[in-house]
N, C-alpha and C positions, 0 to 999 in steps of 0.2 A: 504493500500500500504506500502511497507515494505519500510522505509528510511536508507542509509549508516550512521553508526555514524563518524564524521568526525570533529577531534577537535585537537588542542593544548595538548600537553603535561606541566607538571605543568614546567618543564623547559624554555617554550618558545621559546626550540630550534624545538624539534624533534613532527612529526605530527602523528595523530594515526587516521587508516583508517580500518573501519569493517564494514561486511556487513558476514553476516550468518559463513561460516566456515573462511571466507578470512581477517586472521587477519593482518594489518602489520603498521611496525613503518618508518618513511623514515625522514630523514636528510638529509640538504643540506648546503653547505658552498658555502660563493660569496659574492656579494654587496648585502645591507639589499630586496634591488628593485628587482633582481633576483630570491632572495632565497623567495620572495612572491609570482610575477608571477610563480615560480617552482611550490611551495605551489598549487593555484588556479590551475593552470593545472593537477597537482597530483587529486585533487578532483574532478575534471570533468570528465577525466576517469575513474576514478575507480565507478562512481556512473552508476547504470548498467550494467558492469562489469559481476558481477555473474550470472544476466541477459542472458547473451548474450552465458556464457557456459552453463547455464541451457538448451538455444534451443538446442545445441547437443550432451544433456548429453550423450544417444542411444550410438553415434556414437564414443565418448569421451573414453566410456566404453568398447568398443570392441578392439580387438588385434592388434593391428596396422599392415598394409601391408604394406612392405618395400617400395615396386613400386610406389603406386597410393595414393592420401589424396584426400577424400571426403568431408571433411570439406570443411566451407564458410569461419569461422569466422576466422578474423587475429588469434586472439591469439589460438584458437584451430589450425588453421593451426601450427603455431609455436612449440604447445607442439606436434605435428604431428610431426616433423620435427626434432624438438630434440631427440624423442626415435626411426624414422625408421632406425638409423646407427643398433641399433641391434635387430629389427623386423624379420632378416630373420632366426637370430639361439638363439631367445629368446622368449618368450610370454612376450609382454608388450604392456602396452596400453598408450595414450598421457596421461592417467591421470596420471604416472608418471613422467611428467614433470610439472604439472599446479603450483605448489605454486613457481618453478624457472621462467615459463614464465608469473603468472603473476607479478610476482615483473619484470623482463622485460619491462610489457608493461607500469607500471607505472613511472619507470626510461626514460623510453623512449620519454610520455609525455614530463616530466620534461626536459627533452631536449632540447627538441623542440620551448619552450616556454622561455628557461633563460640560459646564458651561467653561468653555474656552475663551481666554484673549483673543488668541491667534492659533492659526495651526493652518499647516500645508500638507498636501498631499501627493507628491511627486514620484509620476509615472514615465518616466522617461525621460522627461522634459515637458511630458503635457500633464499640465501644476493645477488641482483645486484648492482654491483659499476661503480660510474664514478669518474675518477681522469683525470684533466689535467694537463699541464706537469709541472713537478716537482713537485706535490703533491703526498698521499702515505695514505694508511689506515694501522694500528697494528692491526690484528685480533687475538680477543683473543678466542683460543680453547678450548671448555668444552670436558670432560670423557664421557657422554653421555647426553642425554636430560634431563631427571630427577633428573639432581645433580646438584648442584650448581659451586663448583668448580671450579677455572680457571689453568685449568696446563699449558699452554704455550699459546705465544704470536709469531704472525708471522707477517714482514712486505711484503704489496705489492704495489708496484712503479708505476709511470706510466709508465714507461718503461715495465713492465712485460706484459705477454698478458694475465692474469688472468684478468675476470671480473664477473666472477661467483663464490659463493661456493653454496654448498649443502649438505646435511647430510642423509642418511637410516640409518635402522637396525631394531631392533624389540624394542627398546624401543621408537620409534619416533612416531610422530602422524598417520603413516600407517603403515598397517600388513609390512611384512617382508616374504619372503620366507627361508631364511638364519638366522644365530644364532648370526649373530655381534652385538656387541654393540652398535658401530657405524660405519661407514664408511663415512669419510668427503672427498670432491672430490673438485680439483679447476677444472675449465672450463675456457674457453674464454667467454663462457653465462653463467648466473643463469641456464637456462632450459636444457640446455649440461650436467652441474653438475647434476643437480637435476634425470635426465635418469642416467647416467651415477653412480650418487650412488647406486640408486636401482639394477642396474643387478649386481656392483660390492658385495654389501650386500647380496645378494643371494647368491653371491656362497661361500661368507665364510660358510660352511657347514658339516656337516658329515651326511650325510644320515643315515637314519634306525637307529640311535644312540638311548639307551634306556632311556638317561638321558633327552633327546631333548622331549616337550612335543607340541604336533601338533594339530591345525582344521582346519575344513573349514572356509575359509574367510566369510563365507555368512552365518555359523551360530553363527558369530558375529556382522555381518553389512549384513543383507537381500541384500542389494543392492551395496554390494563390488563388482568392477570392479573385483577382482582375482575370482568371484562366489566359486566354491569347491573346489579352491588349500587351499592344507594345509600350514598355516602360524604360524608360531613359535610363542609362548604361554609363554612357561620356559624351559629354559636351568638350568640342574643340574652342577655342581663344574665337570668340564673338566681335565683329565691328564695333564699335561705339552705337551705331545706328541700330545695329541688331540685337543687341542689348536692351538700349530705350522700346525697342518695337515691342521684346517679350515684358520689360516689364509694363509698359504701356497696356496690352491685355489682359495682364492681371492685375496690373491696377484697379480695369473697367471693372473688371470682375467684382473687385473688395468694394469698390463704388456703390456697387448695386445691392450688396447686402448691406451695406453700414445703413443704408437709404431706409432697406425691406428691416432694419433693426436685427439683422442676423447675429452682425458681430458689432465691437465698440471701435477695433480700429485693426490695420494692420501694418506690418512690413514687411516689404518686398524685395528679398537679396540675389542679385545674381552678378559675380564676373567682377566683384569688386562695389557693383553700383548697386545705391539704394533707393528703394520707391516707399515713401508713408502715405496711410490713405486713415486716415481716423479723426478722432474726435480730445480732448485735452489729454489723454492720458498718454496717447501717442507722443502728443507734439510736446510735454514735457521733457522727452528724451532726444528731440529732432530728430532721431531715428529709433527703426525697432531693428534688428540683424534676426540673432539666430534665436535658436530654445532657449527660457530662460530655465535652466540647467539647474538643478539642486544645490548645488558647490556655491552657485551665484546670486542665491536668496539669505541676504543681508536681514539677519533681526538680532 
């Protein structure tokens, strides 16, 4: 029988929760008595957890219909939920929300169980927070996933109505249909963000481009939800112009949800160059780059 590893960080603050691909690190602040029962509740959820998306992976894996959710399970409903806003003029499936909903459901726990200051939930780099009032997290932005780096820092309030971020592109731990580097998205949810990077990341693009190198999803991962779309591989050295073109696409893109109240704002990294499309929490940092990374949440 497969066990969660579920332990202490050598810090003694922050807790470290794994269970096959579901890696995350979660922080809390409050009284020592809280931030335990937080702890214990964290771990009770999550044990099972992958479990429970395993019984509908099938279902998890197919395209999501805007209309109707077949799903049973809370948190597949949820990542159900998070990507049918654009089910009807996208192909995407809930599994492009799951590492935003579950740090959701783990936060949520947490909750439930301990009135918290603060506390994060960080699934990869796609982060749910809770702040009450007058506290505040500094998130600090990476370039993309595989650099270490920190180029800017951005604060968010409890007054803001961010409580999600999330990060795509083609250097993140999923294929990519699109050539960004990254794309960081705040949400009101982890799992809002978490949908909501993937279609923006897709469309930073140039199609047909000869420098762009493409395959099938599936003959990387037999059983990738994208089956035989072609997912971005390597991008050669882009003109200035063809740069501006893809991020100009995805910009329109993040345009169109900040409008439809999808997401609160984003950022759009490729090739060096950065595109911001958001609302104050953005422009507090004049840019947003990559995933705002665990290592890089300042409290």
């Amino acid at each position: 029988m497969r066990v969660p590893q579920i332990r202490l960080l050598a810090d003694g603050r922050r807790l470290h929760l794994q269970d096959g691909p579901i890696d995350l690190i979660v922080e809390a602040c409050g009284r020592e008595t809280d931030v335990g029962a937080a702890y214990d509740a964290a771990a009770r959820r999550f044990t099972g957890l992958l479990d429970e998306l395993c019984s509908e992976l099938p279902l998890l894996r197919q395209a999501a219909d805007p209309a109707r959710c077949l799903l049973q399970v809370v948190i597949a409903r949820r990542m159900h939920a998070a990507v049918a806003p654009f089910a009807a003029e996208h192909f995407i499936t809930p599994m492009a929300a799951v590492a935003g909903a579950v740090a959701e459901e783990i936060l949520g726990a947490m909750l439930r169980e301990a009135r918290l200051d603060r506390a994060y939930v960080n699934n990869g780099g796609d982060i749910a927070l809770h702040l009450a009032d007058g506290e505040q997290f500094t998130v600090g932005l990476m370039d993309r996933p595989d650099a270490s780096g920190l180029l800017r820092t951005m604060t968010i309030d409890a007054g803001d109505p961010t409580r999600g971020v999330a990060t795509s592109g083609r250097h993140g731990r999923s294929f990519s249909l699109g050539i960004a580097d990254a794309v960081t998205v705040l949400a009101r949810t982890a799992s809002q963000a978490d949908a909501a990077a993937t279609i923006i990341a897709n469309a930073v693009d140039l199609p047909g481009h000869p420098a762009i190198v493409r395959c099938p999803a599936n003959d990387l991962q037999p059983d990738s939800d994208l089956v035989a779309r072609l997912v971005t591989r390597d991008v050669g050295q882009l003109s200035n112009d063809e740069i501006s073109g893809a991020l100009d696409a995805g910009a329109a893109c993040a345009r169109k949800l900040l409008v439809a109240g999808l997401i609160d704002g984003a950022g759009l990294r490729l090739q060096g160059e950065t595109v911001v499309v958001g609302t104050r929490q953005t422009r507090k940092s004049q840019a947003v780059h990559q995933s705002a990374l665990e290592s890089a949440i300042h409290v």
